[in-house]
PDB file with SEQRES, HELIX, SHEET and CRYST1 records, atoms N, CA, C and O in Angstrom:
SEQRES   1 A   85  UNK UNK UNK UNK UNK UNK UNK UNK UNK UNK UNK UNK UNK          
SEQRES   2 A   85  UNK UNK UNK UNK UNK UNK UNK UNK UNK UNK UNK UNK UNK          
SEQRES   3 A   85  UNK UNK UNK UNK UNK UNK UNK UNK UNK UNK UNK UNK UNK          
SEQRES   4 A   85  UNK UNK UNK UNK UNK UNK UNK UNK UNK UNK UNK UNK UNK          
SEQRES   5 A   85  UNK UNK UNK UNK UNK UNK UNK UNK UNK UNK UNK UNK UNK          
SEQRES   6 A   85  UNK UNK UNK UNK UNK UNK UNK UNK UNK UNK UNK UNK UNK          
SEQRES   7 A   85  UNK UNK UNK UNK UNK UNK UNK                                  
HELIX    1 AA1 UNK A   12  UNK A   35  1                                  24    
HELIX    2 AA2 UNK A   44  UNK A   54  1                                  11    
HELIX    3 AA3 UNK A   72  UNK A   83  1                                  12    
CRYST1    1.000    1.000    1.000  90.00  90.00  90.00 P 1           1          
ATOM      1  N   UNK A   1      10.875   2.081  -5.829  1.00  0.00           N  
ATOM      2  CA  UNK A   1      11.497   2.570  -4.609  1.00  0.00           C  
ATOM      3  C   UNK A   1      11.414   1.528  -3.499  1.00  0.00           C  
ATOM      4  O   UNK A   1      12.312   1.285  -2.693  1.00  0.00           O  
ATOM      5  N   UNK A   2      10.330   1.001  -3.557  1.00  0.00           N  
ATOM      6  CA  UNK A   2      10.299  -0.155  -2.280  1.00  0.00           C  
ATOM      7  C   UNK A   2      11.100  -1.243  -2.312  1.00  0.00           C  
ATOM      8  O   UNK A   2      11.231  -1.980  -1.334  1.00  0.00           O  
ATOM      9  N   UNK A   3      11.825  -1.468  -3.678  1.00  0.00           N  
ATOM     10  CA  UNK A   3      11.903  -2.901  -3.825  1.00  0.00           C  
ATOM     11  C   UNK A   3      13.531  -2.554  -3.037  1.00  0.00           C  
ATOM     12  O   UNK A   3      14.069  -3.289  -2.209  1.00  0.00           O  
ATOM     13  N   UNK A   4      14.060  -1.298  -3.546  1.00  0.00           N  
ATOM     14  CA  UNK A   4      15.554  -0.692  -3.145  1.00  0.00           C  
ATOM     15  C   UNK A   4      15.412  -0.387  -1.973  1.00  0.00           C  
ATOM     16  O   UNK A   4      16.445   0.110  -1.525  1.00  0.00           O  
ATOM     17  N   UNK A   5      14.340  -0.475  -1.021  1.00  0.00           N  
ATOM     18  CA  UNK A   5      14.156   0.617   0.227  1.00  0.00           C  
ATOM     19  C   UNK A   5      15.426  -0.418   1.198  1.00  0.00           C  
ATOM     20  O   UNK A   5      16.446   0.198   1.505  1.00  0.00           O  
ATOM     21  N   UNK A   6      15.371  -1.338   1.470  1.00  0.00           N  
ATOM     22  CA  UNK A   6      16.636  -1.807   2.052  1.00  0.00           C  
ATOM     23  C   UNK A   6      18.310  -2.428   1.483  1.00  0.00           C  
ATOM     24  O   UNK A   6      19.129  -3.091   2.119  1.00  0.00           O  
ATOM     25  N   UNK A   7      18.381  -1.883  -0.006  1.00  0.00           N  
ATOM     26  CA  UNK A   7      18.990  -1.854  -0.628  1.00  0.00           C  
ATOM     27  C   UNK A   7      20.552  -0.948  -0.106  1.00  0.00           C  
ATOM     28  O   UNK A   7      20.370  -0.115   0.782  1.00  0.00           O  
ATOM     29  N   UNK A   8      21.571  -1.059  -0.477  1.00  0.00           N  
ATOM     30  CA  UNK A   8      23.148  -0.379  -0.361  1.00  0.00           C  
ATOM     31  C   UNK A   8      22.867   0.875  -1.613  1.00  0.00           C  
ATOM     32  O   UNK A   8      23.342   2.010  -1.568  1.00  0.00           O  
ATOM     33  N   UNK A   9      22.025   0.357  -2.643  1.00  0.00           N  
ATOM     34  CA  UNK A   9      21.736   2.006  -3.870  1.00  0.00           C  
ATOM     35  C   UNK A   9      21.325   3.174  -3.545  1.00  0.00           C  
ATOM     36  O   UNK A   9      21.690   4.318  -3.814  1.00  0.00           O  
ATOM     37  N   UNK A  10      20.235   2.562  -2.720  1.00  0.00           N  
ATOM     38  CA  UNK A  10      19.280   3.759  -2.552  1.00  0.00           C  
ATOM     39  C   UNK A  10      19.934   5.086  -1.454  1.00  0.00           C  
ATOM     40  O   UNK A  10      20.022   4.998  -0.230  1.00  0.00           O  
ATOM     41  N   UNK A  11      20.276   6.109  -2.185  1.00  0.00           N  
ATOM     42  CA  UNK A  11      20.456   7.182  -1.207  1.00  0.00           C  
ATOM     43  C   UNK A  11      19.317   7.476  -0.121  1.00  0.00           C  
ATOM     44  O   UNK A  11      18.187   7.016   0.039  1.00  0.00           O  
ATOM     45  N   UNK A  12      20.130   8.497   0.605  1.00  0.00           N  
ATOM     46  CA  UNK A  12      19.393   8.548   2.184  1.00  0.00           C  
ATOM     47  C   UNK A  12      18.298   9.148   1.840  1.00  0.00           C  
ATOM     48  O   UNK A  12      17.187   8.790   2.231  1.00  0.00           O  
ATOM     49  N   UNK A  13      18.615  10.566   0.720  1.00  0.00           N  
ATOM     50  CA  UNK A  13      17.123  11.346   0.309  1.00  0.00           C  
ATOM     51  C   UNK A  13      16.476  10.422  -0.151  1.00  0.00           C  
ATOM     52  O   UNK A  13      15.341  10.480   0.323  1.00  0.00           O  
ATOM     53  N   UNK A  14      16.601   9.507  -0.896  1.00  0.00           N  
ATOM     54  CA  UNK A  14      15.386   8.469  -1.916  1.00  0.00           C  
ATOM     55  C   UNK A  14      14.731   7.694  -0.211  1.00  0.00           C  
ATOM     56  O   UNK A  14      13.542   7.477   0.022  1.00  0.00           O  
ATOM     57  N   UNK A  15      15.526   7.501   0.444  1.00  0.00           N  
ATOM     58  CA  UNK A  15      15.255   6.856   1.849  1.00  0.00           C  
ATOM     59  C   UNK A  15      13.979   7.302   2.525  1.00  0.00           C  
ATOM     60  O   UNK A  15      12.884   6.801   2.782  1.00  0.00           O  
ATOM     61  N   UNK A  16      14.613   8.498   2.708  1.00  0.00           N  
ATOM     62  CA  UNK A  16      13.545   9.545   3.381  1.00  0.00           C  
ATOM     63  C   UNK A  16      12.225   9.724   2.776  1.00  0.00           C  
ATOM     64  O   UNK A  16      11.202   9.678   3.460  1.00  0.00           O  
ATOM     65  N   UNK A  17      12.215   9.950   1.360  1.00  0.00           N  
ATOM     66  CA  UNK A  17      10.779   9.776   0.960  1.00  0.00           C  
ATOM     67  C   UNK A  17       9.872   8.684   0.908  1.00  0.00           C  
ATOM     68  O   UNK A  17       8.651   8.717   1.067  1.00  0.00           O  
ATOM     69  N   UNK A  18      10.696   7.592   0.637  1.00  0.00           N  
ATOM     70  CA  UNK A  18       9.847   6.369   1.565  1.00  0.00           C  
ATOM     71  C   UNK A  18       9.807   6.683   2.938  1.00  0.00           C  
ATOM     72  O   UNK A  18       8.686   6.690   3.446  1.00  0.00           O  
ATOM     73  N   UNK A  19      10.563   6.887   3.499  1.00  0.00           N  
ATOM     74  CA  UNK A  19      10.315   6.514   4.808  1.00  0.00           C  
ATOM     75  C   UNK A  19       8.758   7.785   5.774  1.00  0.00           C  
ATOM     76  O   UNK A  19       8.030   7.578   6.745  1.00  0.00           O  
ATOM     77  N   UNK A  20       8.887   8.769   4.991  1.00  0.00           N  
ATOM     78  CA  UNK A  20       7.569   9.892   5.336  1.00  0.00           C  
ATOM     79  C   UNK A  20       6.328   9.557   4.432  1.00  0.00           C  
ATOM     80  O   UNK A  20       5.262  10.174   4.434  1.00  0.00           O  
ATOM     81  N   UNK A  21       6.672   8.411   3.619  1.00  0.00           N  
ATOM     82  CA  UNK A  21       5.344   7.918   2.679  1.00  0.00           C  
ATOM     83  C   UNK A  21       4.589   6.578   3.749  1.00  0.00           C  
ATOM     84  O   UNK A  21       3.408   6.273   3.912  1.00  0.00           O  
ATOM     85  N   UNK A  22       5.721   6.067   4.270  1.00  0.00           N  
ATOM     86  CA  UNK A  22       5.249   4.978   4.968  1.00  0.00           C  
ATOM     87  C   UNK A  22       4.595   5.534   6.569  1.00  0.00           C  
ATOM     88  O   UNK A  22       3.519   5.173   7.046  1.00  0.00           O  
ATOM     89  N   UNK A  23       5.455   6.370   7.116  1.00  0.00           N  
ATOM     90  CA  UNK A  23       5.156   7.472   8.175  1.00  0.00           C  
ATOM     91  C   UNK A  23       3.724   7.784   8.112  1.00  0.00           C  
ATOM     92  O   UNK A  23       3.080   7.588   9.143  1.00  0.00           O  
ATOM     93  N   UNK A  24       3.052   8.286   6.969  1.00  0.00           N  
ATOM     94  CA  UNK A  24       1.799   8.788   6.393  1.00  0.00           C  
ATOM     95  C   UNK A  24       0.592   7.688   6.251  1.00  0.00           C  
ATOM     96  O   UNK A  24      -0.613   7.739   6.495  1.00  0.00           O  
ATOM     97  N   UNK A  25       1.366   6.782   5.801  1.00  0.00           N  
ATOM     98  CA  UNK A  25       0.210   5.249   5.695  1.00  0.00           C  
ATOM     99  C   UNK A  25       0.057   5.032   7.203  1.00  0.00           C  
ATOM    100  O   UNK A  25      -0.931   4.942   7.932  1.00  0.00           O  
ATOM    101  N   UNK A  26       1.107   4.991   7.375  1.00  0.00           N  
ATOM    102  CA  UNK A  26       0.554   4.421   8.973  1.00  0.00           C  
ATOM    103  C   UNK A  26       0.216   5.103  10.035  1.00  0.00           C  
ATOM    104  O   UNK A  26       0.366   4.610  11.153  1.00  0.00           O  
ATOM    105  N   UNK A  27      -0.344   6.468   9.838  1.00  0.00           N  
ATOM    106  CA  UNK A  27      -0.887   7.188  10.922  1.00  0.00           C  
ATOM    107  C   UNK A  27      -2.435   7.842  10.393  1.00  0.00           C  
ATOM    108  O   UNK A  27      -3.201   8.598  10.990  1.00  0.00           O  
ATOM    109  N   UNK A  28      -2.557   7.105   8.793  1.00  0.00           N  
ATOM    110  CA  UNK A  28      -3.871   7.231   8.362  1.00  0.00           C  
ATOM    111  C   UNK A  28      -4.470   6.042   8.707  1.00  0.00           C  
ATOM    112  O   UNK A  28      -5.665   6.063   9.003  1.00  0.00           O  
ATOM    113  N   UNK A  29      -3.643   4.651   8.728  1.00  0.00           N  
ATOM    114  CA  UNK A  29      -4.166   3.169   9.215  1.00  0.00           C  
ATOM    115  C   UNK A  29      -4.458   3.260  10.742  1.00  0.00           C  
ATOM    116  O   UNK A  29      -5.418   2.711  11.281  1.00  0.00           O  
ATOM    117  N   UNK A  30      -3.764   3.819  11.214  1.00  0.00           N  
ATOM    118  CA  UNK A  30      -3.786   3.949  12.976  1.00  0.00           C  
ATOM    119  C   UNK A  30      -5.146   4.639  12.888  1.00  0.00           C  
ATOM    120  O   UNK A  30      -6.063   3.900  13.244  1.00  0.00           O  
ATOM    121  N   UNK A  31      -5.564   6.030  12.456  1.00  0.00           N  
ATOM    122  CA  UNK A  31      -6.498   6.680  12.572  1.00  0.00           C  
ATOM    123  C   UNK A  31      -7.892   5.790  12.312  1.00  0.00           C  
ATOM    124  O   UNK A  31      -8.837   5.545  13.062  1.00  0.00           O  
ATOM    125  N   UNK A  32      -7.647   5.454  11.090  1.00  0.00           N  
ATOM    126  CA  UNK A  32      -9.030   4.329  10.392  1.00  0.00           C  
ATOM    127  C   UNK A  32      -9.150   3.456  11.740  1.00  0.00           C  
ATOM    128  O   UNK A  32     -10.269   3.504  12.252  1.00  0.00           O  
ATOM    129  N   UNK A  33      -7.857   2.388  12.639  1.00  0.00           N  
ATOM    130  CA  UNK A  33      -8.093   1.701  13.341  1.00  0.00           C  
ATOM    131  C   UNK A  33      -8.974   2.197  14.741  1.00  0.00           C  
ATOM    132  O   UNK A  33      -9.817   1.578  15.390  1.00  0.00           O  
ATOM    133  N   UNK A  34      -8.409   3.588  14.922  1.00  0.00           N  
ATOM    134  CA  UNK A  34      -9.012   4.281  16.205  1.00  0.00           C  
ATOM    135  C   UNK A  34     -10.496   4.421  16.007  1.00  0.00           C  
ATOM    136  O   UNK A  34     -11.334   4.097  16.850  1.00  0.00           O  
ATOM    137  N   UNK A  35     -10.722   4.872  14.961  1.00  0.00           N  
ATOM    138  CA  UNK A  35     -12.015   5.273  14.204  1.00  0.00           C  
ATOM    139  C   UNK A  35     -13.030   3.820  14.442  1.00  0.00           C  
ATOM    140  O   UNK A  35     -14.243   3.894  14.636  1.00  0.00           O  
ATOM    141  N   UNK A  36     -12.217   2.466  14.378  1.00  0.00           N  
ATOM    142  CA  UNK A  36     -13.179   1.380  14.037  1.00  0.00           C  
ATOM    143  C   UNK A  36     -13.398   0.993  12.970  1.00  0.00           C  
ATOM    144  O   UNK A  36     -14.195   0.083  12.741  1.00  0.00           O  
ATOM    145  N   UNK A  37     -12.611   1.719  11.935  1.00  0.00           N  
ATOM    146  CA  UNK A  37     -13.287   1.380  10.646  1.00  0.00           C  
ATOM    147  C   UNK A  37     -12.315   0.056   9.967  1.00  0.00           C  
ATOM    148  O   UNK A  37     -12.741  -0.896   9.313  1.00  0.00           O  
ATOM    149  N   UNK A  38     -11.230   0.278  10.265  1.00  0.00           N  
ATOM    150  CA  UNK A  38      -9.904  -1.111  10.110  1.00  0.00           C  
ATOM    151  C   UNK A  38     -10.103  -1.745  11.122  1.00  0.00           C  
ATOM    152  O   UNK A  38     -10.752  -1.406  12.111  1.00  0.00           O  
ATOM    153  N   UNK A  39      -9.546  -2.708  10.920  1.00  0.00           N  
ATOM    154  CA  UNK A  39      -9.176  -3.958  11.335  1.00  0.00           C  
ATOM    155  C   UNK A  39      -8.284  -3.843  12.952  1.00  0.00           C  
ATOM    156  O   UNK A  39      -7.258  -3.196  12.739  1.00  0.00           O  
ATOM    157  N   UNK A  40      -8.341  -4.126  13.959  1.00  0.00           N  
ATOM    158  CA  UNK A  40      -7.348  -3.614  14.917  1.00  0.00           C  
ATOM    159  C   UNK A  40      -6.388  -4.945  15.093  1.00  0.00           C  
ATOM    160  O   UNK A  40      -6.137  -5.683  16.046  1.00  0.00           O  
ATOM    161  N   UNK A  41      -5.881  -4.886  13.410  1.00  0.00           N  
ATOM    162  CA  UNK A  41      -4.308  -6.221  13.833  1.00  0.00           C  
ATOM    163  C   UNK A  41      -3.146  -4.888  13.734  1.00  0.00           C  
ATOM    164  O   UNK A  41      -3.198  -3.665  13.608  1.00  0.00           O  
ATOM    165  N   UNK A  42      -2.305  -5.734  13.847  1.00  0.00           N  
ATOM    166  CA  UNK A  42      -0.855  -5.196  13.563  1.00  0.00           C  
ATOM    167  C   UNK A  42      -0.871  -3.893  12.658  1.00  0.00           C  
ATOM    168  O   UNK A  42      -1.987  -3.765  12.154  1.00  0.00           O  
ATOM    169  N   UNK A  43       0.131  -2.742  12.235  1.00  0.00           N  
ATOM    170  CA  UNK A  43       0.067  -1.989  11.519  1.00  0.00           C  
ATOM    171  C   UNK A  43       0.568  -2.579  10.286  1.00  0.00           C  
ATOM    172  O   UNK A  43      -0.063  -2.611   9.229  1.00  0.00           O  
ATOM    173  N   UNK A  44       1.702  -3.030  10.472  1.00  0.00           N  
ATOM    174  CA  UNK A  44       2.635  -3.860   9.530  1.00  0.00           C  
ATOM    175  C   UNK A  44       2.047  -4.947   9.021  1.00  0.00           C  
ATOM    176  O   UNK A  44       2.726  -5.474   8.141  1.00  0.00           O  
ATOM    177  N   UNK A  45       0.828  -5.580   9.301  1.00  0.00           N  
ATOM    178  CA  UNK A  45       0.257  -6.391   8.607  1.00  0.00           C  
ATOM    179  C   UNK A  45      -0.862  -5.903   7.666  1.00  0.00           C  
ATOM    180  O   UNK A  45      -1.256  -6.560   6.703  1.00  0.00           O  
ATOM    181  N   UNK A  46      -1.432  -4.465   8.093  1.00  0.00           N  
ATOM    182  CA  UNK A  46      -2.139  -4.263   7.323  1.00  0.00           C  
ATOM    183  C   UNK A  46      -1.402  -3.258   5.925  1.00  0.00           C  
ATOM    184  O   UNK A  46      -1.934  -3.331   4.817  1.00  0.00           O  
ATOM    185  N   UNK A  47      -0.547  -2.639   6.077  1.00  0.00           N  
ATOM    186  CA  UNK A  47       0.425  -2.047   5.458  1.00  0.00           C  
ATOM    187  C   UNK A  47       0.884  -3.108   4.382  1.00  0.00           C  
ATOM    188  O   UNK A  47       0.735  -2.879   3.182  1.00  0.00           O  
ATOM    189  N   UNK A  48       1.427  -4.234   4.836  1.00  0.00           N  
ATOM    190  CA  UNK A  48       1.778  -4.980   4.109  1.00  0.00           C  
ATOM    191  C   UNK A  48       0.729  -5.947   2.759  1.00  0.00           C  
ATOM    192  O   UNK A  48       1.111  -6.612   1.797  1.00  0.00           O  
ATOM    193  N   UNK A  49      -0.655  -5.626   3.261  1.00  0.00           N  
ATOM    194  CA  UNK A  49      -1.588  -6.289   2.964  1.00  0.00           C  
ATOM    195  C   UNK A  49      -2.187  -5.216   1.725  1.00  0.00           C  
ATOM    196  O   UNK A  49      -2.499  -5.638   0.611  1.00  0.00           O  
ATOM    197  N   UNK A  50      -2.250  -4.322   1.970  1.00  0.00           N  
ATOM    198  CA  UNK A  50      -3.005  -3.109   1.165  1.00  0.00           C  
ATOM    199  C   UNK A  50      -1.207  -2.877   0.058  1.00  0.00           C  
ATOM    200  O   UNK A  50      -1.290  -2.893  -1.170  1.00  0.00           O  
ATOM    201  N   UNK A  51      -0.191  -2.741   0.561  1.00  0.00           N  
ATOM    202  CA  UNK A  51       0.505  -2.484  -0.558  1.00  0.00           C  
ATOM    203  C   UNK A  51       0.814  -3.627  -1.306  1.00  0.00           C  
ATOM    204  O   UNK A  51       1.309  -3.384  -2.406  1.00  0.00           O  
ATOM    205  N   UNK A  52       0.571  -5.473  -0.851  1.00  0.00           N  
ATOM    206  CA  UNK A  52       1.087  -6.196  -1.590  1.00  0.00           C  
ATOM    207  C   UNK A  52       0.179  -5.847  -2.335  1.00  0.00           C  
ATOM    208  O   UNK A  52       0.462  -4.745  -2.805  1.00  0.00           O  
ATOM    209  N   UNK A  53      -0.755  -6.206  -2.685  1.00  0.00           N  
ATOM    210  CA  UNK A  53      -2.062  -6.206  -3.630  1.00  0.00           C  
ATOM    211  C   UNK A  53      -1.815  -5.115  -4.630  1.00  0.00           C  
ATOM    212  O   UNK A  53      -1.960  -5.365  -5.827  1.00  0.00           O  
ATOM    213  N   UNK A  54      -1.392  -3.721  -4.154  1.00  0.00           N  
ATOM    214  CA  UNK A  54      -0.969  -3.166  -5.317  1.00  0.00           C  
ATOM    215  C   UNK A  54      -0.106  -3.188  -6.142  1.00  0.00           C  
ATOM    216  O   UNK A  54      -0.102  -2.860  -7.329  1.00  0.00           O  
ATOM    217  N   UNK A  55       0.968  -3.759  -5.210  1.00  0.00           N  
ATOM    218  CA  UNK A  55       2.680  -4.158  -6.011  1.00  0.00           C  
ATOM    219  C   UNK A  55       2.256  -5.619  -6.545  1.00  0.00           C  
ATOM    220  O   UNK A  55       3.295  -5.860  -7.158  1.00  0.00           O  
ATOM    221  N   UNK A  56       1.549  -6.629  -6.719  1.00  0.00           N  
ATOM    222  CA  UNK A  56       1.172  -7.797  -7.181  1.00  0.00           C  
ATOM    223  C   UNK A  56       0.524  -7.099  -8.526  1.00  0.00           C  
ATOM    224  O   UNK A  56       1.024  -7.490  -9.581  1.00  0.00           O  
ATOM    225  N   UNK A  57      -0.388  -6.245  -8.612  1.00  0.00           N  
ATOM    226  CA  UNK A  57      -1.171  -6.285  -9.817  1.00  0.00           C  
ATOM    227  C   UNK A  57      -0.640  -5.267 -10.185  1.00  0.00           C  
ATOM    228  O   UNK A  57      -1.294  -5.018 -11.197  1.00  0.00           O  
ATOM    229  N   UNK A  58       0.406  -4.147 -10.045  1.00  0.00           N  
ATOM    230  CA  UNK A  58       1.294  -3.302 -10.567  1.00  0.00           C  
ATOM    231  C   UNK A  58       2.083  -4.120 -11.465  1.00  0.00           C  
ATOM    232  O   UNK A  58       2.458  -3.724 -12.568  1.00  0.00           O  
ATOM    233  N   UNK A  59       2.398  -5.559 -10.860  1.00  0.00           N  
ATOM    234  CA  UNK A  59       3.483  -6.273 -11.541  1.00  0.00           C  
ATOM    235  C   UNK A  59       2.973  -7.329 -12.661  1.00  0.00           C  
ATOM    236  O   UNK A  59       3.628  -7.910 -13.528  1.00  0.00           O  
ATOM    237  N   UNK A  60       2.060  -7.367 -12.461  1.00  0.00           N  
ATOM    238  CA  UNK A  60       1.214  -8.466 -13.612  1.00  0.00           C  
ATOM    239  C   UNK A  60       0.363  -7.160 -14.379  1.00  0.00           C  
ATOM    240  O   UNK A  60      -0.452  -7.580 -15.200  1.00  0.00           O  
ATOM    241  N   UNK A  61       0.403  -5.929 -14.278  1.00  0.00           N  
ATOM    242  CA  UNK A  61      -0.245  -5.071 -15.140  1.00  0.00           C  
ATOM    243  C   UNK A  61       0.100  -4.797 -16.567  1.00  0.00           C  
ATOM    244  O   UNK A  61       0.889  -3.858 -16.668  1.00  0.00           O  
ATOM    245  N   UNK A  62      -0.214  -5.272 -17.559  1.00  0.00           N  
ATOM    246  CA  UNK A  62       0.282  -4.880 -18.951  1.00  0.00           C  
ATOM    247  C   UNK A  62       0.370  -3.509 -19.070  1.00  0.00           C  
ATOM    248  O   UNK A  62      -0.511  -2.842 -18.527  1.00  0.00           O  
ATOM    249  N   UNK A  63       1.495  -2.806 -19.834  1.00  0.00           N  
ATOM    250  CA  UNK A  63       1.591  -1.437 -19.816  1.00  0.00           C  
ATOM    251  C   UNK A  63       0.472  -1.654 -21.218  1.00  0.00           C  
ATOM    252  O   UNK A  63      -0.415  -0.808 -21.101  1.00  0.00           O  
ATOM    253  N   UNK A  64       0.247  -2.546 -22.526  1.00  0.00           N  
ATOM    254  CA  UNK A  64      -0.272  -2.224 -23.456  1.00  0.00           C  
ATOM    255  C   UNK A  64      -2.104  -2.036 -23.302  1.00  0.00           C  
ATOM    256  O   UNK A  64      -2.815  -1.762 -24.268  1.00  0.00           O  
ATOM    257  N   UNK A  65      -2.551  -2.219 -22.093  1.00  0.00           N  
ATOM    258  CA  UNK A  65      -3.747  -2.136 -21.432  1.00  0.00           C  
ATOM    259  C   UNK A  65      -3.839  -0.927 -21.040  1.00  0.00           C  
ATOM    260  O   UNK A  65      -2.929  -0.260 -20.546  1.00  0.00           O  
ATOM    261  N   UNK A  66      -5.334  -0.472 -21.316  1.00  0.00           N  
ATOM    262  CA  UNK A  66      -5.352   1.079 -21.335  1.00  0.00           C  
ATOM    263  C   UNK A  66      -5.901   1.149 -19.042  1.00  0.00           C  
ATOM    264  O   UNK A  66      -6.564   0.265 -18.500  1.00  0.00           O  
ATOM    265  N   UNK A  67      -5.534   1.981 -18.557  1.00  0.00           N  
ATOM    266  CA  UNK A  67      -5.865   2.343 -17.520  1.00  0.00           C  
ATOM    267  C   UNK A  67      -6.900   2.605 -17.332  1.00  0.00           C  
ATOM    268  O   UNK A  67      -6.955   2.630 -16.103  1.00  0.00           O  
ATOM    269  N   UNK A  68      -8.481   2.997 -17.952  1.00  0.00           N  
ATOM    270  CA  UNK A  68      -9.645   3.322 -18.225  1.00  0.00           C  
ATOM    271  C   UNK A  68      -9.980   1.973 -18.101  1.00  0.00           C  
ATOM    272  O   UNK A  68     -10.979   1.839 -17.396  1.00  0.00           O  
ATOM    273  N   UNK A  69      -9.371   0.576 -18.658  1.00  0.00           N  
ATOM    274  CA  UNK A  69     -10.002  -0.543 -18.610  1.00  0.00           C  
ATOM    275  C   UNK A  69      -9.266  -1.349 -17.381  1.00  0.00           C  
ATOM    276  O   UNK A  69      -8.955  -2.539 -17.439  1.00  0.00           O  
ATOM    277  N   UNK A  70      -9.067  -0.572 -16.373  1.00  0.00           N  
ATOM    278  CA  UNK A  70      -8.758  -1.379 -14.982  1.00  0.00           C  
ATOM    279  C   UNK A  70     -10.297  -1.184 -13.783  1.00  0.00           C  
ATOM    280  O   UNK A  70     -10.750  -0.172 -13.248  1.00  0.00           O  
ATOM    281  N   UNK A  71     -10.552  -2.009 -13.747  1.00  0.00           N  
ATOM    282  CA  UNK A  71     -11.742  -2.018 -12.306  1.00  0.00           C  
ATOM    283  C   UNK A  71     -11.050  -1.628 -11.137  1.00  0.00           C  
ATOM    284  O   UNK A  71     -10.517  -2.489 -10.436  1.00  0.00           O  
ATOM    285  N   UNK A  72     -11.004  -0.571 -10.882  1.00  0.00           N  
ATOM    286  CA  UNK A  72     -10.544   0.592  -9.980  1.00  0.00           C  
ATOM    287  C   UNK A  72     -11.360   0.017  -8.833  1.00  0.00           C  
ATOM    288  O   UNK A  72     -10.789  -0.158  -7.757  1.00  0.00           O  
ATOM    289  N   UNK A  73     -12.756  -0.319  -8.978  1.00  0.00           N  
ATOM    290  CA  UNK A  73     -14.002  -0.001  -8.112  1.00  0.00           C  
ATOM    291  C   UNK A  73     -13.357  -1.530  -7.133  1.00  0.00           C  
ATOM    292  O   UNK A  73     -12.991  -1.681  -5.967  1.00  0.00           O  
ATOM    293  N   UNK A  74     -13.486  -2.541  -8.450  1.00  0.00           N  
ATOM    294  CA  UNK A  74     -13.030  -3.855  -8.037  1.00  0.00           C  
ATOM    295  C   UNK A  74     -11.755  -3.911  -6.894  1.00  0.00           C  
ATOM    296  O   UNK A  74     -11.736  -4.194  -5.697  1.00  0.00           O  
ATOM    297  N   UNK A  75     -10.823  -3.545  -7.757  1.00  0.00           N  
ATOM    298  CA  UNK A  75      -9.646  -3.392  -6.335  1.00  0.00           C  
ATOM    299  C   UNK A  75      -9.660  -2.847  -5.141  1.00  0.00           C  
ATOM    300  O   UNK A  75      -9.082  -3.159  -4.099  1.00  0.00           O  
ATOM    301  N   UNK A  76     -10.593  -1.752  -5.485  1.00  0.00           N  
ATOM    302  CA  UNK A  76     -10.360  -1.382  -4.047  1.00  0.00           C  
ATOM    303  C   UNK A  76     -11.706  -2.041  -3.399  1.00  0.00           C  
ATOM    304  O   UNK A  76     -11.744  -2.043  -2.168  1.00  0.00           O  
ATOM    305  N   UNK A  77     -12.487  -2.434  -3.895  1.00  0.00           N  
ATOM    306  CA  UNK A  77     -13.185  -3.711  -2.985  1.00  0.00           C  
ATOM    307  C   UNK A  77     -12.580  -4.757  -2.461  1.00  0.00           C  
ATOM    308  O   UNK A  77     -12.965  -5.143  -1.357  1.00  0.00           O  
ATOM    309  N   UNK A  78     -11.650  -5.352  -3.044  1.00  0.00           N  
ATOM    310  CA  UNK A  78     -10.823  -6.655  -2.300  1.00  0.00           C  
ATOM    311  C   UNK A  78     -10.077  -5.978  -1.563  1.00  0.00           C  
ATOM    312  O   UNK A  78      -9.901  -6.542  -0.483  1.00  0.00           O  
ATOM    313  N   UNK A  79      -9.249  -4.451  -1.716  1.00  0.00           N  
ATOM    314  CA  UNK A  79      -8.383  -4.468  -0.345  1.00  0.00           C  
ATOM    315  C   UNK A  79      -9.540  -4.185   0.573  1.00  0.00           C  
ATOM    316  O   UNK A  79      -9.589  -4.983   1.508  1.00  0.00           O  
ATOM    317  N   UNK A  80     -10.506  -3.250   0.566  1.00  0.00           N  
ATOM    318  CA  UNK A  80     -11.436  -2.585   1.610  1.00  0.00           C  
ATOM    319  C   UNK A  80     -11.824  -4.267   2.436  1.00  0.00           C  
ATOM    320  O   UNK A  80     -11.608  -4.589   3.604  1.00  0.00           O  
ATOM    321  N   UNK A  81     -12.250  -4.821   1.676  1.00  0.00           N  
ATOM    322  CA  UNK A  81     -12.542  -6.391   2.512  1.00  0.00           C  
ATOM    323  C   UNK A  81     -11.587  -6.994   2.965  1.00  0.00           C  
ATOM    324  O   UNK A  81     -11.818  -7.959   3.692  1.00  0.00           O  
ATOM    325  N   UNK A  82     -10.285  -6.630   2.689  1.00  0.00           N  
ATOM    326  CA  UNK A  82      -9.492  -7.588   3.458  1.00  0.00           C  
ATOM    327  C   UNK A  82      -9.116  -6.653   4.882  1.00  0.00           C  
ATOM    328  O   UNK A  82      -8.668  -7.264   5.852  1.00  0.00           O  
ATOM    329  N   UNK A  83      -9.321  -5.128   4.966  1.00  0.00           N  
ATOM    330  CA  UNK A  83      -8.844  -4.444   5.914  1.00  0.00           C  
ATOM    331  C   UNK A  83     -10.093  -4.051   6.588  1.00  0.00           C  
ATOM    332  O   UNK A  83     -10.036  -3.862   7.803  1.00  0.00           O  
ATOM    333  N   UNK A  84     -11.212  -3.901   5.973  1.00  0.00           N  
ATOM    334  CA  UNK A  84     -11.921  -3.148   7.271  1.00  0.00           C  
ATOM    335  C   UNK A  84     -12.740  -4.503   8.227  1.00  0.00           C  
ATOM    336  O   UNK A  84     -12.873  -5.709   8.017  1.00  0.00           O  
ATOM    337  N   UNK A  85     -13.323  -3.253   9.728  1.00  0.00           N  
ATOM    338  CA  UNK A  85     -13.459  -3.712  10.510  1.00  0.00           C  
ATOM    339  C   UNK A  85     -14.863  -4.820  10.645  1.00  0.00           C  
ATOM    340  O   UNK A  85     -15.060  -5.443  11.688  1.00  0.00           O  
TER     341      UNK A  85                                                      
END                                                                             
């Protein structure tokens, strides 16, 4: 969906659900930031930072690799370090 989100394909409904998914990230990032617990840069930089990392190793992810053998703990240690405060 993201890759179409500024795409001529993507209908307005497919639109909209990105667009209230991204709505949602960024008023849980705002909150974390108010809180102190993020980072107080840009929203869009941290947005961009926490979803590349997942769309990077979404895209180098072998489907023939079982999901049980992904370090869950690991990833979300490198984003938590790259975003919090």
């Amino acid at each position: 969906m993201m890759q179409f989100r500024n795409s001529p394909f993507i209908s307005d409904y497919n639109k909209s659900i990105t667009d209230q998914y991204l709505v949602e990230l960024e008023l849980f990032i705002r909150r974390g930031v108010e809180e102190q617990l993020i980072k107080n840069i840009d929203t869009q930089t941290l947005i961009a930072t926490i979803l590349g990392l997942l769309n990077e190793y979404s895209r180098i992810y072998s489907p023939s690799e079982s999901i049980k053998n992904i370090d869950k703990e690991l990833l979300f240690g490198i984003c938590w370090d790259a975003i919090k405060a």
